[in-house]
C-alpha distance (Angstrom), angle and dihedral (degrees) to the residues before:
residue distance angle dihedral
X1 . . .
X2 4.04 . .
X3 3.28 141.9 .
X4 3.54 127.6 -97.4
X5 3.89 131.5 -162.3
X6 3.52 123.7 -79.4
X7 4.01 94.0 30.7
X8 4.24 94.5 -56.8
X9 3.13 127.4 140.0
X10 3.91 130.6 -147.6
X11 3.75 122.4 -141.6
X12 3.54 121.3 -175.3
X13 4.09 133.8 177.2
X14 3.64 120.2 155.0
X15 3.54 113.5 -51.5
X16 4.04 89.8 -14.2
X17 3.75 108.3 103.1
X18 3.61 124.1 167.9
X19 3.85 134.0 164.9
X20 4.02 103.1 -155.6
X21 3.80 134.3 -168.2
X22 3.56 142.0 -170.1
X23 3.84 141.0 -174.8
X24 4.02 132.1 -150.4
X25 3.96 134.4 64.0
X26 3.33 118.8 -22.0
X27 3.76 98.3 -108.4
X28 3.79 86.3 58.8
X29 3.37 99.9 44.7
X30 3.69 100.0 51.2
X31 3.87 88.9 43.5
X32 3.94 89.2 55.2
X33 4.61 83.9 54.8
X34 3.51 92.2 51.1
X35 3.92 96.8 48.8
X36 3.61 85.3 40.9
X37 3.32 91.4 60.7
X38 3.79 109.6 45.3
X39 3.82 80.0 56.4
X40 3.68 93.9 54.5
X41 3.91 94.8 46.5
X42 4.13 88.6 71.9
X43 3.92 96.4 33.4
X44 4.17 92.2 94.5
X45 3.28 99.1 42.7
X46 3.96 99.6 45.6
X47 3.84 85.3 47.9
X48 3.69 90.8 48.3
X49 3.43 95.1 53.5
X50 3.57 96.4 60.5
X51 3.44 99.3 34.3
X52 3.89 100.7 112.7
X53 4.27 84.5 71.0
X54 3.06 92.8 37.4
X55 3.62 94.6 65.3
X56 3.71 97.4 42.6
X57 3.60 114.9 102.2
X58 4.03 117.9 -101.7
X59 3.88 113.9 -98.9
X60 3.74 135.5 173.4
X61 3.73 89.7 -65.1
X62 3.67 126.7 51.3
X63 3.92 124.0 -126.1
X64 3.78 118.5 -105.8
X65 3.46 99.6 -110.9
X66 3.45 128.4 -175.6
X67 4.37 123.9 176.7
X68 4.19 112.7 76.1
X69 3.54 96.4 -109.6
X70 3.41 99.0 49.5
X71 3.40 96.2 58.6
X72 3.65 98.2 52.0
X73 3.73 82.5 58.6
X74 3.77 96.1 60.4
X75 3.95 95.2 43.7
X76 4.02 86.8 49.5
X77 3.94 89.9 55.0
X78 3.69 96.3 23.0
X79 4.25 84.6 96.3
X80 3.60 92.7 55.4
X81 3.80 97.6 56.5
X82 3.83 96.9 105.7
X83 4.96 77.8 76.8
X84 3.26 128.6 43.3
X85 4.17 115.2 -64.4
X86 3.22 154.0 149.0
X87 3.56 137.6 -156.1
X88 3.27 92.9 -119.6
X89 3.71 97.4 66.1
X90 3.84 81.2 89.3
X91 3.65 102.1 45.3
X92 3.88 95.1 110.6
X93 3.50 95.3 52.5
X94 3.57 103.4 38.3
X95 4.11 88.7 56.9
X96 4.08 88.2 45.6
X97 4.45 76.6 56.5
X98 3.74 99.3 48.6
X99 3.82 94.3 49.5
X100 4.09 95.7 44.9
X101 3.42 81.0 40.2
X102 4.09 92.6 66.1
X103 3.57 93.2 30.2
X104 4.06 96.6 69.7
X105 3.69 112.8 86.4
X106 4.09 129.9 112.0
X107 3.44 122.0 8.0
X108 4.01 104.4 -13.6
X109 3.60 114.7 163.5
X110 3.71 101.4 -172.3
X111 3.62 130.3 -24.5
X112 3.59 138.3 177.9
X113 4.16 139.1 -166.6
X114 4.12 108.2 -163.0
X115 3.70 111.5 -173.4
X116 3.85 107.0 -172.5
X117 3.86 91.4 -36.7
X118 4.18 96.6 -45.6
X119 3.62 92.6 116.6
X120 4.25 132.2 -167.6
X121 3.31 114.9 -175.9
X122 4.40 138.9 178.2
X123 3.73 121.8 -143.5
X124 3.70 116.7 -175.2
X125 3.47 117.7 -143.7
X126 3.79 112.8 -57.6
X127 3.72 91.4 14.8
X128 3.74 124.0 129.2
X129 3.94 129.6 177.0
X130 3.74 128.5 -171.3
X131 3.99 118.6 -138.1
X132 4.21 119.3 -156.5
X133 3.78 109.2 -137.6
X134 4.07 108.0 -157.2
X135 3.72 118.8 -155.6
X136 4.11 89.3 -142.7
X137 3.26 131.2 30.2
X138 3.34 99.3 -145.8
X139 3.80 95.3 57.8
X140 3.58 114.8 53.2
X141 4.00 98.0 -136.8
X142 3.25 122.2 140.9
X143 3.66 114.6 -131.1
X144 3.99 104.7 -176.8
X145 4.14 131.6 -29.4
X146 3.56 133.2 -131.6
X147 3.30 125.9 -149.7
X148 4.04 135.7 -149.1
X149 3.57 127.6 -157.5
X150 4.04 123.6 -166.5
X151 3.96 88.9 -103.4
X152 3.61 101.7 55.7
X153 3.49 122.0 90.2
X154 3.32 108.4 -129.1
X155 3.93 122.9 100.0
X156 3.83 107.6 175.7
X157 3.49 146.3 23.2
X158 3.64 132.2 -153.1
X159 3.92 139.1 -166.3
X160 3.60 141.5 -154.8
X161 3.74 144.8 164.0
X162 3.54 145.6 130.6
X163 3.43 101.3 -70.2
X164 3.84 98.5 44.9
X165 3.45 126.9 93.5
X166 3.87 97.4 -84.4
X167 3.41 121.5 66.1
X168 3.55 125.8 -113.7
X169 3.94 155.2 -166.2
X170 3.46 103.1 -139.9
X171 3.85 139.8 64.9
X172 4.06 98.9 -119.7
X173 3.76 115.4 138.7
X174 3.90 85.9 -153.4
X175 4.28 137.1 -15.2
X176 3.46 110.9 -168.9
X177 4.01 118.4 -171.2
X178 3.89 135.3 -169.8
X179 3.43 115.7 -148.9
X180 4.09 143.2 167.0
X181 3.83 82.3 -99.3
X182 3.89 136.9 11.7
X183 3.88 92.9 -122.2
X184 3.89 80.3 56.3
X185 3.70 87.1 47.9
X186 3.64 99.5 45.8
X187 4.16 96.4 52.9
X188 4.11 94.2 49.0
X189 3.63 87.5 47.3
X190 3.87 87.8 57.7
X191 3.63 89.6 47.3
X192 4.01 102.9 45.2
X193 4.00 88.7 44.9
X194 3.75 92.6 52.2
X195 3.91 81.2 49.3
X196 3.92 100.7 54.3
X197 3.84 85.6 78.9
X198 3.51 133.0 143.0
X199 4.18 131.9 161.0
X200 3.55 119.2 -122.6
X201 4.13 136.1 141.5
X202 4.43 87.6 -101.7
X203 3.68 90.5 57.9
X204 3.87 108.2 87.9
X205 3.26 128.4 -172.2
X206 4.19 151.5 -160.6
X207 3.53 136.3 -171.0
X208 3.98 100.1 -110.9
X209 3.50 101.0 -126.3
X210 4.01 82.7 61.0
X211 3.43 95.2 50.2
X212 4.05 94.9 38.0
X213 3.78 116.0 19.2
X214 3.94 94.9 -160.2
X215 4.08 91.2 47.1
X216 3.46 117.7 138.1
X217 3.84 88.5 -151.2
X218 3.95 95.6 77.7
X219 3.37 112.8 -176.0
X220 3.64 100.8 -4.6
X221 4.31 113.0 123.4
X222 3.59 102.8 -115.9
X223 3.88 122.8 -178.0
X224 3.23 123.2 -89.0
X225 4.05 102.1 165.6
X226 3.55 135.2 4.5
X227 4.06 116.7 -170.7
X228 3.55 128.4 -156.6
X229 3.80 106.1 -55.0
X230 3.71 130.7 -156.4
X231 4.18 119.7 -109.6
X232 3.28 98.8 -100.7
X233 3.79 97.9 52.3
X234 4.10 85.4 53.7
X235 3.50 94.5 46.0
X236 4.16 85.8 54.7
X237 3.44 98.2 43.0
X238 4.02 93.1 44.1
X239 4.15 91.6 50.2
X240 3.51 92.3 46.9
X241 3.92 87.0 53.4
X242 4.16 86.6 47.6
X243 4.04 91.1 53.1
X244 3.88 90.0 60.7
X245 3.54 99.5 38.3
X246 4.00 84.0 52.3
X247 3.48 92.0 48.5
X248 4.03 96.4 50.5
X249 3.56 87.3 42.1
X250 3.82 88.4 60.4
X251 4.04 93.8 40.4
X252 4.45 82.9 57.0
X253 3.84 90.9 -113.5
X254 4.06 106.6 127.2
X255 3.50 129.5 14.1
X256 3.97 105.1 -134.4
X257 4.00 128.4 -30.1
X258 3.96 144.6 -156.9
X259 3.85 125.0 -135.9
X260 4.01 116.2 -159.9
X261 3.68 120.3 178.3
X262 3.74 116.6 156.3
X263 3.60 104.5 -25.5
X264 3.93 97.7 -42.0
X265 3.69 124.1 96.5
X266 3.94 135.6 -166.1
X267 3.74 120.7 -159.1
X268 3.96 121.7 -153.1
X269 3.70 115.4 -169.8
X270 3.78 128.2 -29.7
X271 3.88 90.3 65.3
X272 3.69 96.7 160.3
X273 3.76 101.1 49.7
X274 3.95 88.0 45.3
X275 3.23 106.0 80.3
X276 4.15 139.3 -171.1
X277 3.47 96.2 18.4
X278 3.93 119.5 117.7
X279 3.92 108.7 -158.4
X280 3.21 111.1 -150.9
């Protein structure tokens, strides 16, 4: 653990890295880190533990589960059963969850647990915050913003893409959702990236157990590079991400989303609390 600027804190335990932050008295505040991080200490381990179902792929049954976190990963991904998934295409969110979750108690005014960007957040009432979505990760531009008020629903957010941490199918730069919960969040992200998906000679590809010997994707071709690609191939790749963003959208699963694939963007739903992004 160690401080950050601005009153963060940085936790860090294996491949679990999250940058948290919390509003209210002091008291509070330093009450909400230290519960935070008793929780934390056993997150790895329970995960660990478990981690042979959690990297099976979801069937008509669902695995006996036992530790907190690992079930909110299986109800995140549980709707997206009828594809390929695993639970553990919510594992980043889910542990973002558990630790906001113990943080909230007294007089919080906003808090917020980001876990690689898989973010849960609490607004009290009247509260707002204002996230910075980047289009690469390994340039920290900011492409657009969202902002969340108290009275909207939505209580995470969640990215994924190629060049993120988690593998992928697709070809999206970046696919950020907002969801009722960042677990939530994190497994339609999977989904929608693996959607914005298009074939063309610039898209390479890897079987993921190649490119990531732990994976949980086997021998599914995941991206591994995506060159410049011509309009029409974006303009594919982006609608087919729309159509499944719709789709969840009408199934109640995310809240509103942003596609990004080489400098173009599509928004689905949520239009006026994403922000700076021109669909086109």
């Amino acid at each position: 653990m160690a401080p950050l600027p601005a009153g963060r804190r940085h936790f860090q335990h294996g491949p679990i890295d999250l940058v948290l932050f919390a509003e209210g008295p002091a008291e509070t505040v330093r009450s909400a880190y230290r519960r935070a991080w008793r929780r934390f200490e056993t997150v790895l381990e329970e995960l660990v533990d478990e981690l042979p179902l959690l990297r099976t792929p979801l069937g008509d049954e669902p695995p006996e589960l036992e530790g907190r976190v690992a079930r909110r990963m299986l109800a995140a991904c549980w709707h997206y059963r009828a594809s390929y998934i695993t639970s553990m295409a919510a594992v980043a969110g889910a542990v973002a969850e558990e630790i906001l979750e113990v943080m909230i108690a007294g007089p919080i005014r906003r808090a917020m647990v980001n876990n690689g960007g898989d973010i849960a957040f609490f607004l009290a009432d009247g509260e707002r915050i204002t996230l910075g979505v980047a289009d690469d990760p390994r340039i920290p531009n900011i492409a657009g913003t969202i902002l969340i008020a108290s009275g909207d629903p939505s209580r995470g957010v969640a990215t994924s893409g190629w060049g993120g941490r988690s593998q992928s199918l697709g070809i999206a730069d970046a696919v950020t959702v907002l969801a009722r919960s960042a677990a939530e969040a994190d497994a339609a992200a999977t989904m929608i990236a693996n959607a914005v998906n298009a074939d063309h000679p610039a898209v390479r590809r890897a079987p993921a157990w190649l490119v990531k010997d732990d994976s949980d994707l086997g021998d599914l071709l995941v991206t591994v590079d995506v060159g410049p690609l011509p309009d029409t191939v974006i303009a594919e790749a982006l609608a087919s991400g729309e159509r499944e963003a719709g789709a969840l959208m009408k199934r109640g699963l995310i809240d509103g989303v942003v596609l990004l694939l080489q400098g173009r963007s599509r928004v689905v739903g949520a239009q006026s609390r994403i922000q700076s992004f021109e669909p086109v």
